[in-house]
C-alpha positions, 0 to 999 in steps of 0.5 A: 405531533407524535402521530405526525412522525409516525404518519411521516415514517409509516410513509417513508417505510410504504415506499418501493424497495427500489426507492428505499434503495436510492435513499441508501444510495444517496446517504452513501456521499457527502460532500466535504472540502478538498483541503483546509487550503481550499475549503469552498471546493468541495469533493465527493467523499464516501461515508458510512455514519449516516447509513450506520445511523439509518439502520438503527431507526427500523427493522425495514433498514436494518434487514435492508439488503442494499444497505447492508452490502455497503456497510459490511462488504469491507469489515475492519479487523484490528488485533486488540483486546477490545476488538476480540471481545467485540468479536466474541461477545457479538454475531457475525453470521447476522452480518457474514453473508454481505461480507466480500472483505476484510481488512486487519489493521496494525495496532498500537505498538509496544515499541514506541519509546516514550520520548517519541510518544510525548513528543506526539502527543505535545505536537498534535492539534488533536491532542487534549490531553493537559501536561501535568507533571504525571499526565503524560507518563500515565496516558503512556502507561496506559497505551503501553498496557494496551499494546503489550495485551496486543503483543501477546495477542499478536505473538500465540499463533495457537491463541483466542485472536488466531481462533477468532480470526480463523473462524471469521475466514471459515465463515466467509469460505469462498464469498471472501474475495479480499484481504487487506493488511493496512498501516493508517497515515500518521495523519489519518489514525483511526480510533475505535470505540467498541461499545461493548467493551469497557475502555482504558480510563485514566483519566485523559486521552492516552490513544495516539492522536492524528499527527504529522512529522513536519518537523523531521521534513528536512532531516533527510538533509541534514548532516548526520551520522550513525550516532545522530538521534534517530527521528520522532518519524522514524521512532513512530514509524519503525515501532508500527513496523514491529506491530505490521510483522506481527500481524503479517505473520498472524493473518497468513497463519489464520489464512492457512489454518482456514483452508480459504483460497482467496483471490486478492491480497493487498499488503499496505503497511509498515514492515521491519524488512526482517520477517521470513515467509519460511518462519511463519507458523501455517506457511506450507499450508497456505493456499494461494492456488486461486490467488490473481491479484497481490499487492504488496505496498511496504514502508520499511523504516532504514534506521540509516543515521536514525531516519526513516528513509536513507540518507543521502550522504551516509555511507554504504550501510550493511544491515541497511543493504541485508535489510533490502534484500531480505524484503525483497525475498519477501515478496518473491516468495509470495509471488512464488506461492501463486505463481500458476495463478498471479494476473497482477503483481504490484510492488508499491502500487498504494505509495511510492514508499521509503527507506529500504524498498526494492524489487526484484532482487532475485530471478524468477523460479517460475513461468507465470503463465497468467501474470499479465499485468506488472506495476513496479513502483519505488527503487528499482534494480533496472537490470533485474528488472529487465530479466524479468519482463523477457521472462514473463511471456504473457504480459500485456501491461507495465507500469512503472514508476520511481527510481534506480536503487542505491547502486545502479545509475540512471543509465542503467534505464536502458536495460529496462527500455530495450527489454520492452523492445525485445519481449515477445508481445513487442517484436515476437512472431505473434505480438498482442502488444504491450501497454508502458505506462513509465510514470515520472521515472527519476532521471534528469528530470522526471520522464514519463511515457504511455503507449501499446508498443507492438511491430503491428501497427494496427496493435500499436498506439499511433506513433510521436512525430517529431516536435519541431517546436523542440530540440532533437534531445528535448523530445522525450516521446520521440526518442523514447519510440525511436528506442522502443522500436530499435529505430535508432542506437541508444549511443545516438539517442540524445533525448534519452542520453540527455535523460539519464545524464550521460549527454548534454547540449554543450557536448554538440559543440565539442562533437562538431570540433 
């Protein structure tokens, strides 16, 4: 039977690289179902455990090129003390040469307080942990332990992680071509094992088990105030968003100190609203000279009447509005750094996200002579907005999606809209046309259109005709063109005026009288 298996995997080891190369391939899938709503429909979903696994069964595998590249193309980095050792104690360069991105994680957070820590742990289905008297005060201590080292990690900009980190960024040079910053779903927390470290043991689970936060879903609509017990989801959330400033602040230092130049840096996370560009140790050095691609998608817990997002009978809340602008200074300080170099600017693109979200809140500074692509997703300042897309003379693609900040009222779209109408690619003397992707726009309903809009018809999308199954006002398409191309005054647009609630049906009547 032995000489069988080996006969079996001589064989299978004699085949044509190229065969071996779509054996990988096809390990690269596996087919899972779509929800626990509806488990027979089954979805293509990527995996890396059977190639992992693959690799270790012979030397042929592991010095596999094709299957390398899938595995390490994207490393994960998280600021812990057992990924550091791992890191120190291991070889990178075995792997670096198929490496083209990095991601760095947010890790567990010394500012989670304990009640919300217990409350997750009781609430999850994943959790096993058995509640003795002492059993979840010692998980919480051991999590506590693990997240101070992490603190101190995160907190030298002149220490062994920022060293680590760095050299693996040196490593990579020019082959890097992205970086990640990431904050996991509540219900998709990753754990990692590091098998060459020793764990935590007290005896029972103490990491964060995956969980949702079902229980604070209508909170957001409830009566409450300034001294109303802030949420498990807000105590979860805003203590990751302590750790996701830290580790902003790290991976920007690491990347300065490094010289790299990278191309494209997606900012998925959780965030204060409170970290400055200017304090960031390493910030003037930073290099964002080839820079085309920057993503940044933030969840910034607003603490408003303890909630993640902001309530919506709370009064005009100062440090929730200086929260606002200050995470908007964030990102255009960024979009500063590259702006010879940005192609795509994207604000939410990842998620919508919630709480303190906006963008833009200042002028630009620059031309942005390359910037040709704009996704705008979350609350938004219309009128800011629509500065900015007169000032961006190269762009050929919009999208936008979300709604009007706290402040500024739907009818406030229309700065928006006619700015579509009067950029240059548009209605200028050479237009090259514009793509609008408007996505479910918050309005009187939610509003949503795609075209190129240009004057040159042989540029421009073929145009709506006019629906007659509808009434004039009830055809979103047509009005929406009939103001894009400045073919009828907004003041006699009713499907738009309907749209942003400033008309309605019942007024006809009181207009013919």
């Amino acid at each position: 039977m032995a000489s069988q298996f080996q006969q079996n995997d001589s064989n299978l080891l004699g085949l044509p690289t190229e065969i071996l190369s779509e054996i990988v391939k096809e390990l690269r899938f596996i087919h899972v179902p779509f929800s626990a709503e509806y488990p027979d429909i089954k979805v293509e979903k990527e995996t890396h455990e059977n190639l992992k696994s693959l690799r270790l069964t012979h030397r042929a595998f592991a010095n596999c090129d094709d299957l390398n590249c899938i595995i390490f193309s994207n490393i994960c980095l998280e600021p812990t003390r057992a990924s550091l050792t791992s890191l120190q104690r291991g070889d990178f360069s075995r792997v670096a040469l198929h490496v083209r991105s990095v991601t760095f994680t947010t890790p567990p957070s010394w500012a989670l307080p304990y009640k919300a820590y217990e409350k997750i742990l009781r609430g999850s289905q994943e959790s096993s942990v058995l509640f003795l008297p002492d059993g979840v005060k010692a998980a919480y201590d051991a999590y506590m332990s693990d997240a101070r080292d992490t603190q101190a990690l995160l907190e030298d900009p002149e220490g062994e992680l920022k060293q680590a980190w760095t050299d693996i960024i040196k490593s990579l040079g020019d082959r890097l071509e992205k970086v990640k910053l990431l904050s996991y779903d509540c219900e998709r927390i990753r754990q990692v094992n590091y098998i060459d470290t020793p764990n935590t043991d007290v005896g029972i689970p103490w990491q964060l088990p995956r969980h949702n936060h079902e229980d604070d879903r209508w909170a957001h609509f409830e009566l409450r105030d300034e001294n109303s017990e802030p949420t498990v989801e807000y105590h979860c959330k805003h203590a990751t968003a302590v750790t996701g400033d830290k580790l902003i602040a790290m991976v920007l230092t690491c990347l300065a100190a490094s010289g790299v130049a990278v191309p494209n840096l997606n900012m998925q996370l959780f965030m204060t609203g409170d970290l400055e560009c200017k304090d960031i140790p390493g910030w003037e050095d930073l290099d964002f000279s080839k820079l085309k691609v920057l993503h940044i998608s933030p969840e910034i817990p607003s603490g408003e009447n303890g909630l993640v997002e902001r309530h919506l009978w709370a009064m005009s809340n100062s440090q929730a509005e200086r929260m606002k602008i200050k995470s908007g200074d964030f990102c255009h300080d960024l979009l500063d750094k590259c702006h010879s170099s940005i192609q795509h600017f994207a604000y939410g693109i990842d998620h919508v996200g919630k709480g303190v979200l906006c963008w833009p809140t200042r002028k630009p500074s620059h031309d942005f002579p390359e910037l040709t692509r704009l996704t705008q997703k979350g609350n938004i300042f219309p009128q800011a907005l629509a500065h900015w897309l007169l000032h961006l003379k190269s762009l050929r693609h919009l999208e936008v999606s979300g709604k009007v900040c706290r402040g500024p009222a739907d009818v406030d779209w229309r700065f928006v809209f006619s700015a579509i109408r009067e950029h240059p690619n548009v209605s200028g003397e050479t237009p090259k046309g514009l793509r609008v992707d408007l996505d479910e726009l918050h309005m009187e309903g939610d509003v949503s259109y795609s075209g190129v809009i240009c004057k040159d018809a042989s540029i421009a999308t073929k145009r709506h005709e006019r629906d007659k199954s509808l009434e004039l006002w009830e055809d979103v398409n047509y009005g929406m063109e009939a103001h894009l191309y400045g073919e009828m005054p907004f003041g006699e647009n009713k499907a738009l005026l309907y749209c942003m609630g400033q008309w309605e049906p019942t007024d006809e009547g009181e207009e013919s009288e």
